[in-house]
C-alpha positions in Angstrom: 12.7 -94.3 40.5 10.5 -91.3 41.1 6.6 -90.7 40.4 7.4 -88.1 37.8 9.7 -90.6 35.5 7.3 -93.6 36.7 4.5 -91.4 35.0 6.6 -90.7 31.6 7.3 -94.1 31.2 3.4 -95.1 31.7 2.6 -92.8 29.6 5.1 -93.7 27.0 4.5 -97.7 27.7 0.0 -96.6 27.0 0.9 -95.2 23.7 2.8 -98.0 22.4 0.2 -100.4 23.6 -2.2 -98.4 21.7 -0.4 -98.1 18.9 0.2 -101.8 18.4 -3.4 -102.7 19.0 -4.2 -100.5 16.5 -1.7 -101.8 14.1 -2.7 -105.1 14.7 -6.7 -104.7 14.3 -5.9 -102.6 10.8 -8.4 -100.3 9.4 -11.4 -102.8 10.9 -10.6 -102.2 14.4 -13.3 -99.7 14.9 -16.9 -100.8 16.3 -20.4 -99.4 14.5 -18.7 -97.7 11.8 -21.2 -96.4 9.6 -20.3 -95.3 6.4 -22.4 -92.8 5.9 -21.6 -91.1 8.8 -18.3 -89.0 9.8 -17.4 -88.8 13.5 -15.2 -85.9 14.1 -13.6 -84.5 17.5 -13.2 -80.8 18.0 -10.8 -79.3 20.1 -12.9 -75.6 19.2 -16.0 -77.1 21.5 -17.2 -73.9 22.9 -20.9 -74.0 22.8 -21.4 -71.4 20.3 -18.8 -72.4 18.0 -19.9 -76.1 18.3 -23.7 -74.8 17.2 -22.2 -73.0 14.2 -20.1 -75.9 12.9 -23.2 -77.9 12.9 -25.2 -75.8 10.6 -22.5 -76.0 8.3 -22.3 -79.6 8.7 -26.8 -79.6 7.8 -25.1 -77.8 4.5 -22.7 -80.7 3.7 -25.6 -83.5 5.0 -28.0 -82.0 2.6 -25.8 -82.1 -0.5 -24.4 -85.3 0.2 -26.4 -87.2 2.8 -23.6 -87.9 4.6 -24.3 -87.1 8.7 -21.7 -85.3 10.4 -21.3 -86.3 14.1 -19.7 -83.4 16.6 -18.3 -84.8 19.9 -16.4 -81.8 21.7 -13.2 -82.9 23.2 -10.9 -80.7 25.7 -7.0 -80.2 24.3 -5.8 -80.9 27.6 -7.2 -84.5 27.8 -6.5 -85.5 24.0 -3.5 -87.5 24.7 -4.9 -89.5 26.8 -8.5 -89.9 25.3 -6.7 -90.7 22.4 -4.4 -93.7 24.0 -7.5 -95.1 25.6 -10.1 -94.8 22.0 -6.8 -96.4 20.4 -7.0 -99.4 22.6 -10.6 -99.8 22.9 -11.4 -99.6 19.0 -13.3 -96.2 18.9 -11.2 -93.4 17.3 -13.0 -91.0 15.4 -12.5 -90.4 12.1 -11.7 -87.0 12.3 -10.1 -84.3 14.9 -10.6 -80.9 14.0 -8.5 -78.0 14.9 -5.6 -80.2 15.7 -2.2 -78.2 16.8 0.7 -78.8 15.4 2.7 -80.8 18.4 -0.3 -83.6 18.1 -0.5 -84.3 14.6 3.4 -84.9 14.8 2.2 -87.3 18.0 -0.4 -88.7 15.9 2.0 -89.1 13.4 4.5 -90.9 15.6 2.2 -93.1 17.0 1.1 -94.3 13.3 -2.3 -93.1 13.9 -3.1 -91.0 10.9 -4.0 -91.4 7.0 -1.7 -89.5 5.6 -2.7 -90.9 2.3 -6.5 -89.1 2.6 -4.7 -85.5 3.9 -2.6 -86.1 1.0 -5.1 -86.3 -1.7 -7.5 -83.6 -0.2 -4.1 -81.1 -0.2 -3.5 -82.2 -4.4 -7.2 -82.1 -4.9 -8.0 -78.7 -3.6 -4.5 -77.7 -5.1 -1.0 -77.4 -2.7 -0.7 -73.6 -4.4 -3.7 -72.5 -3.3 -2.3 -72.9 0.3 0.0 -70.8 2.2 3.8 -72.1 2.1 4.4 -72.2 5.9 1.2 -74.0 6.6 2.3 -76.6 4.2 6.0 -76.8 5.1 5.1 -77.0 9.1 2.2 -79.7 8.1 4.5 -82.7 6.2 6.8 -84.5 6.9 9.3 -85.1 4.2 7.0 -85.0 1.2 4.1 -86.9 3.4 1.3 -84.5 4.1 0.1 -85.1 7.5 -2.9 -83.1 7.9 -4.6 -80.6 6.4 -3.7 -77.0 7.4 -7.3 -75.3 7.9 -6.4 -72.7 10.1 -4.0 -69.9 12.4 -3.9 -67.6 15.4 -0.6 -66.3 16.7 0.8 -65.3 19.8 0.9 -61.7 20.8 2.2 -59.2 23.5 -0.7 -57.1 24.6 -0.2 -53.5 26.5 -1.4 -50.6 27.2 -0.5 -47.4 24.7 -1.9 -44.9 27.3 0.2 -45.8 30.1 3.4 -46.5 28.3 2.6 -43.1 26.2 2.7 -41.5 29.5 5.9 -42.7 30.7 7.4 -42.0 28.1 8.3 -45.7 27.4 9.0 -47.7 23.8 6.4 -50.1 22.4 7.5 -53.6 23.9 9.2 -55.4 21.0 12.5 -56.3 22.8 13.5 -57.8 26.1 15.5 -55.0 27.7 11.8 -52.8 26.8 9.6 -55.5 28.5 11.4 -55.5 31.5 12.0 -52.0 31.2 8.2 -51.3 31.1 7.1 -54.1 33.8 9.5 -52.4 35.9 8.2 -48.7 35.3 4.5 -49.6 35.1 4.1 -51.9 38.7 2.7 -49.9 41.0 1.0 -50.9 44.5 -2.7 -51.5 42.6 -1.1 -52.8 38.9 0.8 -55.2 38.0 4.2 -55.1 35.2 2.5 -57.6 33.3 1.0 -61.0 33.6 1.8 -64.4 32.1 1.3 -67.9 32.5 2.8 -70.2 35.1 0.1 -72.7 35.3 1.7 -76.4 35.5 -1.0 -78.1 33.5 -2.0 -76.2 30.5 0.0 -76.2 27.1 -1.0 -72.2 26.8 1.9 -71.6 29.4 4.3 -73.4 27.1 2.7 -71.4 24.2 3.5 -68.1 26.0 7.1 -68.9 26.6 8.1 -70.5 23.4 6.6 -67.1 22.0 9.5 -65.4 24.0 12.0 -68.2 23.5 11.7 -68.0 19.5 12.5 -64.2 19.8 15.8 -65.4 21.5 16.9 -67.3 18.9 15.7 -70.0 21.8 15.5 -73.7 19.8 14.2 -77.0 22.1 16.6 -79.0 19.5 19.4 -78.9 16.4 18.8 -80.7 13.6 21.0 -83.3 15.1 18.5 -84.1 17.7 21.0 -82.4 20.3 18.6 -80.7 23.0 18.9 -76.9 23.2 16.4 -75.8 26.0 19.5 -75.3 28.4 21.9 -73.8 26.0 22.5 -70.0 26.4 19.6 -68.5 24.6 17.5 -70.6 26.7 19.1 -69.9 29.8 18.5 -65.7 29.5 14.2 -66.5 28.3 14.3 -68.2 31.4 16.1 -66.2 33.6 14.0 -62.7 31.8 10.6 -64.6 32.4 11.3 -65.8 36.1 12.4 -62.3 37.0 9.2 -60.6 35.4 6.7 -63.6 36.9 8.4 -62.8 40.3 8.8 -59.5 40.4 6.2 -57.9 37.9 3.3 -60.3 37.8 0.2 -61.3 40.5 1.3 -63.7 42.8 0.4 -67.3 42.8 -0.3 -70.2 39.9 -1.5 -67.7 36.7 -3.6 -69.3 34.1 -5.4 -68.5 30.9 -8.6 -67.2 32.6 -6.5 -65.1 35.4 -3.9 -63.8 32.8 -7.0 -62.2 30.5 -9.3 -61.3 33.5 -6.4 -59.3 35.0 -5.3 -57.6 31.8 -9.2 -56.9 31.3 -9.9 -55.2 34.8 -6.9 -52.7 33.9 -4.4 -54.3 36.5 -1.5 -55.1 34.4 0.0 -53.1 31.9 0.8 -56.4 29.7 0.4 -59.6 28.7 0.7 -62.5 26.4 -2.0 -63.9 24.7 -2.9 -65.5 21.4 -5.5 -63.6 18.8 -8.4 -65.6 20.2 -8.1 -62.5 22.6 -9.5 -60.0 20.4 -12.7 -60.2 20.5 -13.3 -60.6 24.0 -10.9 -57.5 24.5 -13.2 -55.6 22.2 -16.4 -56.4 24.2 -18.4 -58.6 21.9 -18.6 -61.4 24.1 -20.7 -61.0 27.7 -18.6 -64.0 29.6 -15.2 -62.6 29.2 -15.4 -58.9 28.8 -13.3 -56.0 30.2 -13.9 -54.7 33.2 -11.6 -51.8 33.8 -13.3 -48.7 35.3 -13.5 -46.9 31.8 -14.4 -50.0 30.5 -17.9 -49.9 32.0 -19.0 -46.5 29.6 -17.3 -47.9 26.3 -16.6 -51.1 25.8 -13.8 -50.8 23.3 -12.1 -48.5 25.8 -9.3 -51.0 26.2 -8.9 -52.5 22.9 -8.7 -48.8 21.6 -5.8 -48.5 24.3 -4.1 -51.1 23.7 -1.1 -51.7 21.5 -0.2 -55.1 20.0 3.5 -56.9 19.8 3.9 -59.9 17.6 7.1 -60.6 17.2 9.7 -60.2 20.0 13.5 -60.1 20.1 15.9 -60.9 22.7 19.6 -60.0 22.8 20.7 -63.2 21.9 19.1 -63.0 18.8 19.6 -60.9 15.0 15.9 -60.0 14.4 12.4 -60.2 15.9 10.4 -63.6 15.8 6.8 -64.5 16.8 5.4 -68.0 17.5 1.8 -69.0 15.9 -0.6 -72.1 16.1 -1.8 -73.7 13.1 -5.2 -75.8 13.6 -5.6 -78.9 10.8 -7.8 -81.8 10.1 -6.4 -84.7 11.0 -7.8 -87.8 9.0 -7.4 -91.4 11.4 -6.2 -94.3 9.7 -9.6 -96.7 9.4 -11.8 -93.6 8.8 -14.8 -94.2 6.7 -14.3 -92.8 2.9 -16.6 -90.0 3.3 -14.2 -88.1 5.6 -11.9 -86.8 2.9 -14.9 -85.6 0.8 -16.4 -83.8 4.2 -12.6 -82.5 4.8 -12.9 -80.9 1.0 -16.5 -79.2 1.8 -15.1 -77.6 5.3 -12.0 -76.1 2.9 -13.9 -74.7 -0.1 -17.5 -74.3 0.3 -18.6 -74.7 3.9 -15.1 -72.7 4.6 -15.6 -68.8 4.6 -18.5 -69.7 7.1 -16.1 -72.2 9.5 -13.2 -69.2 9.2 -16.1 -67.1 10.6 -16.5 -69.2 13.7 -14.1 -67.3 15.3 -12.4 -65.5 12.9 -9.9 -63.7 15.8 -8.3 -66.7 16.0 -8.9 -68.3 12.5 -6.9 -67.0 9.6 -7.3 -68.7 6.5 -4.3 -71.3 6.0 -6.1 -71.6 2.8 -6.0 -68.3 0.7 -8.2 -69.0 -2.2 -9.0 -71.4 -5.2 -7.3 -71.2 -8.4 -9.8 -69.4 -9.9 -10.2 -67.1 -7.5 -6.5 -67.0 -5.6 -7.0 -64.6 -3.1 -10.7 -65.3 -2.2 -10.5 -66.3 1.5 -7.8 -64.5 2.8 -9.8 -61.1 1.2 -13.0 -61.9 2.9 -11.4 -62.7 6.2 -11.0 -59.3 7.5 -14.5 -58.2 6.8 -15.8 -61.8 8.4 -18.2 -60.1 11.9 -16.2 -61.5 15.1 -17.7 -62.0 18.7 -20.7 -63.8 20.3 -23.0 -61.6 22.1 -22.1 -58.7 19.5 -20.8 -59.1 15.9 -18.2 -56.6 14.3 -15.4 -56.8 12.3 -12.1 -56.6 14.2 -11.0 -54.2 11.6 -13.6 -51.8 12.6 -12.3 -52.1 16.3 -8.2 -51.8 16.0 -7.8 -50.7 12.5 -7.3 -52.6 9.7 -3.1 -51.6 9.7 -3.6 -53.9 12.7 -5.1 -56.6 11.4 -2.7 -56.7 8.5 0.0 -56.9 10.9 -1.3 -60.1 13.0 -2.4 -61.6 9.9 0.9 -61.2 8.0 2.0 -63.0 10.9 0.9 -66.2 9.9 3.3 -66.0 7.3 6.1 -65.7 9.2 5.6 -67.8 12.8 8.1 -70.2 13.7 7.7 -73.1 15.7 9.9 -75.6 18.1 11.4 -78.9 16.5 9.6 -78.7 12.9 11.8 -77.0 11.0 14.7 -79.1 12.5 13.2 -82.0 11.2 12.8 -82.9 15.0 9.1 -82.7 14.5 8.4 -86.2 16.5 9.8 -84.6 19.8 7.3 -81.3 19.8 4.1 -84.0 20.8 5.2 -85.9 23.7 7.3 -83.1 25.1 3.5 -80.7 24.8 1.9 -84.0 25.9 3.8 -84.3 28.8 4.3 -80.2 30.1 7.6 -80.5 30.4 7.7 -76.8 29.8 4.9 -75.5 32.3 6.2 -77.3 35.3 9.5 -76.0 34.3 8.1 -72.6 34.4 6.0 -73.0 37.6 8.9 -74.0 39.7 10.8 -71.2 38.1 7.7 -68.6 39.2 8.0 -70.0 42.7 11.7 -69.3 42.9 13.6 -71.6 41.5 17.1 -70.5 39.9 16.8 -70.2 36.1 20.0 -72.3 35.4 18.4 -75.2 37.7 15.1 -75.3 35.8 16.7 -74.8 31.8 19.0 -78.1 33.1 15.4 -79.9 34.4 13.6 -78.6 31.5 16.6 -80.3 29.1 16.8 -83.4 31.2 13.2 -84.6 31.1 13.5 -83.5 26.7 16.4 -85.9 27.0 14.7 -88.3 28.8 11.5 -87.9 25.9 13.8 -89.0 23.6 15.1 -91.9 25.2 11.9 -93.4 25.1 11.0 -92.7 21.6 14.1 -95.0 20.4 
């Protein structure tokens, strides 16, 4: 047996074991609940967002009493902090900015309270939500969590170089490669995207492209699709541009942005959480490209933003998106739905305003007042070391376009009713190894058949 299937199957064989203790302990399991307070885990940790959730948590404290505890928690270790809090009776009762592939893990491994989600959705009123965010976040008619929150996926590049060429904007595979091929020169790269083997964001960059191919992980019969012809050509286009247009070597999420910010690729793929760094309002990620250093905004002005792609396989464009919910655990204290009801009405223009680049507002308004978030959003300041609306940086035509978006992403497995299979095979990167050996050289057909084998092999274990 080899180490990589030795690893699935201990990962697998951890989950169950945690699933069943919980099970078995029930709702009690947990030690030093307190009742009065609500211990929540954020994936959105960053210092500065972390300090501005917790003044709105004082808000929610001083009306209700009720103490809010923040523990910041990385995405990339949440499968298996989860698995080991599961075992030892310490899950919190709330994870914040939860993706979509881990509450349908969540789900699977019988970890949620659906029943709490549930009633916070009804009490806060389903209409008042966007459709998709509702449709992508149930299961059935069981609401899973509560949709708070979405960014989407996007193909960055650079108007003034593809203006002088003469080139189209980049909404199809023939013009990517056309432009990656055009624009490399011995100081500049094509384009740069993810091939980093550990880090869902290299899966997030390729199911972007895949979903414009008409690319589908699974049928609605469960059959896996990931090697079927659609597949096969996103593979094949995004080998051939990481070989032959991108830097060399393991790319990441920091490399990808820093390149694309010092003016060395012409393109790349990134999700919204990009745009304020790109407009200079942050000092730890800024651009650095020569012009860069007089304005600021030099490179957001030149730069022009894709988000929805089409391949030839494929009758129109489509675009990929992430949408961030609270997840309610089973055995969390009674307060949680009631905080969970504060962060989406009152204490909710100011979380949206966190990082509003990459929060749009899943929840457009009240019933009184229906269109009450998602009309504030665009005004809401973005940025760290500098606050300005993003609308005052790219135009607000742009910002209607990434925020209609939301409306519109598509995702892997959901809407197949193959949800269960998005969190383990996310969990388990089948699709960023899959992409690294494909950057190092590996023939396209050889790494859709691996990529569809260890799917396969997912499933087998969930039965």
């Amino acid at each position: 047996m080899s180490t990589r299937v030795r690893r699935r199957r201990t990962v697998a064989v951890l989950l169950v074991a945690a699933t069943m203790l919980v099970a078995a302990c029930g709702s009690g399991s947990r030690a030093g609940d307190d009742p009065r307070t609500v211990t929540v885990w954020n994936l959105d940790g960053q210092p500065d967002r972390l300090a501005a959730v917790k003044k709105i948590n004082d808000g929610f404290t001083r009306r209700s009493g009720v103490r809010v505890e923040e523990v910041a928690v990385q995405e990339n270790q949440l499968p298996s902090l989860v698995a080991s809090a599961a075992v030892s009776g310490t899950l919190p009762d709330l994870i914040s900015g939860l993706p979509l592939a881990y509450l349908r893990q969540l789900e699977g491994q019988r970890l949620l309270d659906t029943r709490t989600a549930g009633n916070v959705v009804q009490r806060l009123d389903p209409s008042t939500f966007t459709p998709q965010a509702l449709q992508l976040t149930r299961d059935g008619n069981t609401q899973l969590g509560v949709p708070s929150d979405a960014w989407t996926q996007a193909l960055y590049y650079r108007k003034d170089l593809f203006a002088a060429r003469g080139l189209e904007p980049p909404t199809t595979y023939e013009a990517i490669q056309r432009a990656a091929a055009a624009l490399t020169t011995a100081d500049r790269s094509g384009i740069t995207l993810a091939t980093d083997p550990v880090d869902p964001f290299t899966q997030q960059t390729f199911e972007w492209m895949a979903l414009g191919n008409g690319c589908q992980l699974v049928d609605e019969a469960g059959s896996v699709q990931i090697a079927a012809p659609p597949c096969r050509t996103t593979f094949n286009v995004y080998g051939d541009l990481a070989r032959r247009y991108a830097p060399q070597g393991t790319q990441t999420v920091d490399s990808t942005r820093a390149t694309y910010f010092a003016g060395q690729a012409a393109m790349t793929i990134w999700s919204t959480f990009l745009l304020d760094e790109l407009g200079g309002l942050r000092d730890d990620a800024r651009p650095t490209c020569p012009q860069c250093l007089k304005d600021p905004e030099w490179l957001a002005h030149n730069t022009g933003i894709v988000s929805a792609v089409q391949g030839p396989d494929a009758s129109e464009p489509a675009g990929y998106g992430e949408i961030a919910s609270w997840a309610v655990l089973d055995g969390a204290v009674p307060a949680t739905g009631t905080y969970v009801e504060y962060m989406m009405s009152d204490g909710y223009k100011a979380s949206l305003a966190v990082a509003p680049e990459g929060k749009y507002p899943m929840r457009r308004g009240t019933p009184d007042q229906p269109d009450q978030f998602v009309s504030a959003w665009p005004d809401l300041p973005a940025g760290v070391d500098r606050k300005k609306p993003l609308a005052d940086i790219y135009g607000r035509q742009t910002i209607d376009q990434l925020a209609d978006a939301t409306g519109t992403m598509q995702r892997w497995a959901i809407p197949q009713g193959q949800g269960a299979l998005l969190g383990p095979t996310v969990a388990e990167l089948v699709v960023p190894k899959a992409l690294s050996a494909l950057a190092a050289g590996e023939p396209a057909p050889d790494t859709a058949r691996s990529a569809r084998d260890a799917v396969e092999e997912i499933q087998r274990s969930m039965q």
